[in-house]
C-alpha positions as CSV (number, residue, x, y, z in Angstrom):
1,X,92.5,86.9,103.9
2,X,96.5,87.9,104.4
3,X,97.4,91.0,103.4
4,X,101.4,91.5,103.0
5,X,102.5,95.1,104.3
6,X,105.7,94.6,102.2
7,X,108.5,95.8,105.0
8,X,111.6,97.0,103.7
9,X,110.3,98.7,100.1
10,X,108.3,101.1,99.3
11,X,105.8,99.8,96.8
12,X,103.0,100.1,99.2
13,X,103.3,103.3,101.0
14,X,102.0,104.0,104.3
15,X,99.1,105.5,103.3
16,X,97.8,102.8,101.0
17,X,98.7,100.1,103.9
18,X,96.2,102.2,106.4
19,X,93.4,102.8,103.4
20,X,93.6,99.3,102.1
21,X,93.4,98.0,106.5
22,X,90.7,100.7,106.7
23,X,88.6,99.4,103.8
24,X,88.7,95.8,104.8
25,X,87.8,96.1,108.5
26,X,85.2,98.6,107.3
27,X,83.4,95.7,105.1
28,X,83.5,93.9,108.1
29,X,86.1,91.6,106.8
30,X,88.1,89.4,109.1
31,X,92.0,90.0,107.9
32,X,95.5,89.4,109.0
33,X,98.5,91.5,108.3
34,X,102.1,90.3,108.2
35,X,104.7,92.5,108.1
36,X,106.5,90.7,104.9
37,X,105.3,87.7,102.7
38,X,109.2,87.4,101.3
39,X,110.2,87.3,104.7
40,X,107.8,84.5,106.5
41,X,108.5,82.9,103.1
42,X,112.4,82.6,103.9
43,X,112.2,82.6,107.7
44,X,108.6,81.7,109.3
45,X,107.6,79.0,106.8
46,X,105.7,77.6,109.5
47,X,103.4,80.5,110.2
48,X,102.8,81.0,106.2
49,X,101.9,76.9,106.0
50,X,99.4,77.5,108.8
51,X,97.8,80.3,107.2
52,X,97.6,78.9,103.9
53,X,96.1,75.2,104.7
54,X,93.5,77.0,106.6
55,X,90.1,77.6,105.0
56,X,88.4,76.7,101.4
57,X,89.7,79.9,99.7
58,X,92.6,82.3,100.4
59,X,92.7,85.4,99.4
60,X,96.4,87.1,99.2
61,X,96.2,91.1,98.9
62,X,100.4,91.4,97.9
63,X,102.2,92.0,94.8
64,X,102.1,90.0,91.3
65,X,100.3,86.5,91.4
66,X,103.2,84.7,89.6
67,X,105.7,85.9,92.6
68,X,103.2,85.0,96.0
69,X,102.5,81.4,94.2
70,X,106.5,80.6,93.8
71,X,107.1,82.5,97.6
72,X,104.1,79.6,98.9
73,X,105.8,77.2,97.3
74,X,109.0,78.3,98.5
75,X,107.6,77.9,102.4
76,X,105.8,73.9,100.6
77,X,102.5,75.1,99.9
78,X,101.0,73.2,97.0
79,X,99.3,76.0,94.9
80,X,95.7,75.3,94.3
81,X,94.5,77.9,91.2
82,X,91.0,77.4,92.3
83,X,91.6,77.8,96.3
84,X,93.7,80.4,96.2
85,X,93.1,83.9,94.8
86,X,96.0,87.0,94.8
87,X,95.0,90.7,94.5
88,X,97.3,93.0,93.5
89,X,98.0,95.7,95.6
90,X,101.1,97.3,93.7
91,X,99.1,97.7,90.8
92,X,95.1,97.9,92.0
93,X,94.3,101.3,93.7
94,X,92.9,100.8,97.5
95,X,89.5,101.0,96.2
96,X,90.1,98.2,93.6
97,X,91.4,96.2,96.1
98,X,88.4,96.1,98.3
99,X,86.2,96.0,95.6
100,X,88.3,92.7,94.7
101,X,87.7,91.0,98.2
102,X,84.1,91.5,98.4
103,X,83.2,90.2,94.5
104,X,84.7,86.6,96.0
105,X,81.8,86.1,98.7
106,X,84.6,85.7,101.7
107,X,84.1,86.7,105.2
108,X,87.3,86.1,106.3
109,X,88.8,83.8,109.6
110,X,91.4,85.6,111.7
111,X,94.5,83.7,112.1
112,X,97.6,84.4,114.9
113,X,100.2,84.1,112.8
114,X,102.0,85.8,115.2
115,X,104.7,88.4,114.2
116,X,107.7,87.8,111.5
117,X,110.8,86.3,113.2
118,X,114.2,87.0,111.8
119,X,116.2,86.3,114.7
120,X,117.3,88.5,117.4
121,X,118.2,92.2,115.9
122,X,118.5,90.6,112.3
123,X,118.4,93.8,110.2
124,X,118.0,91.5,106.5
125,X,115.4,93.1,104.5
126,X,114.2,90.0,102.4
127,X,115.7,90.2,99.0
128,X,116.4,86.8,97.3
129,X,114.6,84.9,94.3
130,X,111.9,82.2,93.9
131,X,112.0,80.0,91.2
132,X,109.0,79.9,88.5
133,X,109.5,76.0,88.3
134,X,106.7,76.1,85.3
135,X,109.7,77.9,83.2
136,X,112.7,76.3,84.4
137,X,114.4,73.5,82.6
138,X,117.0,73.2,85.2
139,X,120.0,74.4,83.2
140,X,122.3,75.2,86.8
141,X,123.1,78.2,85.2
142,X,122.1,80.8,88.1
143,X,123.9,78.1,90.4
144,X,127.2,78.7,88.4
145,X,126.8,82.2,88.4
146,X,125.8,82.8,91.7
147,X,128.9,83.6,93.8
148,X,127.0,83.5,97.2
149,X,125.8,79.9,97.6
150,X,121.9,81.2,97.1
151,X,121.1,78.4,94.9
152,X,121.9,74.5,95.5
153,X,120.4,71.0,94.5
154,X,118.2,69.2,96.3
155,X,118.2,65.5,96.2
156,X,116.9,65.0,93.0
157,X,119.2,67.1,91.3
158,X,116.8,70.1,90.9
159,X,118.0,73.6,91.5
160,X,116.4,74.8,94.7
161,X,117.1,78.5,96.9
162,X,118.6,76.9,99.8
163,X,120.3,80.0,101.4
164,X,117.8,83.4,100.6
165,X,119.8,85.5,103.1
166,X,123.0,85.1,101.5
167,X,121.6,86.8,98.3
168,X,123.3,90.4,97.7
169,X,120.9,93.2,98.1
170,X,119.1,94.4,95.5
171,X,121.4,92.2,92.8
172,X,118.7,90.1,90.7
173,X,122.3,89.4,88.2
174,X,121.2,86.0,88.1
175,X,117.0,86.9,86.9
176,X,118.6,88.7,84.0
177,X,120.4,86.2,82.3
178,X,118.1,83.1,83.3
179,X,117.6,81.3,79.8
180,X,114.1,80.3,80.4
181,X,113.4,83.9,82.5
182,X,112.4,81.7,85.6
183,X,113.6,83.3,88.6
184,X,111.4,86.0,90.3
185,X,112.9,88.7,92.9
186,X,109.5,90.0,94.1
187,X,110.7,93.2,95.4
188,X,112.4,94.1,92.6
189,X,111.1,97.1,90.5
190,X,111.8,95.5,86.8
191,X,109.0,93.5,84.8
192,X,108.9,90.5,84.2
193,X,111.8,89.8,87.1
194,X,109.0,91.3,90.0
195,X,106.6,88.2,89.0
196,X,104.3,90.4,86.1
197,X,103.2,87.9,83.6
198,X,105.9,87.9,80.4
199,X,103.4,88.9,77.8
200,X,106.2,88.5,75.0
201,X,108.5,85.8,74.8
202,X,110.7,86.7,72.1
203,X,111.0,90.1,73.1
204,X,111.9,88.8,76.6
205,X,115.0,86.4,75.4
206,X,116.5,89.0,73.6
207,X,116.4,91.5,76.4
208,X,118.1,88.3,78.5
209,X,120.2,87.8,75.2
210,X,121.9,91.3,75.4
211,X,122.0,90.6,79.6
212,X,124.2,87.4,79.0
213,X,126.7,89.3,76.4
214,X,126.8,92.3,78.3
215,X,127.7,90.4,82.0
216,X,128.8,87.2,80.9
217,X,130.8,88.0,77.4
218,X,130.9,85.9,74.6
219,X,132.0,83.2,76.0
220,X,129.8,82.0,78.6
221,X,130.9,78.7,79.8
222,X,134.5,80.2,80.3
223,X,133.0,82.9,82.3
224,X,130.7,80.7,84.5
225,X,133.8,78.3,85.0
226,X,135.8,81.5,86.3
227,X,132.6,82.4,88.8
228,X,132.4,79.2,90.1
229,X,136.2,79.1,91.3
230,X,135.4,82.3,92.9
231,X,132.7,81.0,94.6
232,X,134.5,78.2,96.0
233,X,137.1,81.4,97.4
């Protein structure tokens, strides 16, 4: 059982962190915390791959189920539907929660994950995308727009998130005019750009529609032509 504390935001407050903590060790349930999936996704991939190869089931208490898949796969965990299970804590109430871990028969191993590493006095609160790789055709268009050198290619050709800490705070630009609405900032506050399930697809690329005219113009290559030489700058 991990259970993500969600550092830097405040979609969990403090008081829901202690009640859900409360609740689990008071089931007897063996737990660990981390400090911040994002973060251990980015910088401690190590620590999140030994936690999630461990054990027949793992049980994620975090945010939307769509976001903490694409953050393991970020850190090379294959996702396995029926080995791993995510409650949502930024939507469940504390007693949902519980109620949640207990219906899956799961007592729980303690791990030593040890605590998030950033590096010495880092202050980066984690804030860069994942990519929803079920949704993405690979068009390169948030690699053009980016003008921080978030996204790259990896040897195959595929769009990949090499550098997460380069991403501007709190800027999910790129999420709102992603064709395919494939890229997920998990701590961001918008649906479907946090990881919620897009429930309306036609409703969806319009709303991206309007985002590409409104930030990009009318004519897009021209604009992502002019970003790209700005990157390079």
């Amino acid at each position: 059982i991990l259970f993500c504390s969600c550092s830097g935001r405040d979609f969990l407050p403090e008081e829901k962190k202690r009640a859900i903590a409360d609740g689990l060790e008071k089931s007897g349930l063996k737990f660990t915390t981390v400090p911040d999936l994002c973060g251990m996704s980015a910088k401690n991939q190590s620590a999140l791959k030994e936690i999630g190869d461990r054990g027949e089931k793992n049980v994620v208490i975090a945010c939307y189920p769509r976001a903490v898949k694409w953050l393991f796969a970020m850190a090379g965990i294959e996702w396995d539907t029926g080995r791993m299970h995510v409650i949502n804590a930024r939507v469940e109430n504390t007693e949902r929660v519980i109620e949640q871990v207990q219906s899956l028969d799961i007592n729980g191993v303690e791990t030593d994950a040890g605590p998030l590493e950033v590096g010495g006095g880092d202050p980066w609160i984690p804030w860069f995308p994942v990519i929803d790789y079920e949704r993405c055709t690979n068009c390169r268009q948030c690699m053009n727009f980016c003008l921080f050198g978030v996204f790259s290619e990896d040897d195959n050709g595929k769009v990949k998130v090499k550098n997460p800490s380069n991403c501007k705070n709190n800027c999910p630009a790129c999420a709102r005019i992603c064709p395919a609405a494939a890229i997920i900032f998990p701590k961001c506050p918008d649906v479907p750009i946090n990881g919620a399930e897009i429930e309306n697809e036609a409703e969806i690329r319009e709303k991206i529609r309007i985002n590409v005219n409104e930030i990009l113009g009318n004519d897009i290559y021209a604009a992502l032509s002019e970003r790209r030489k700005k990157a390079k700058k």
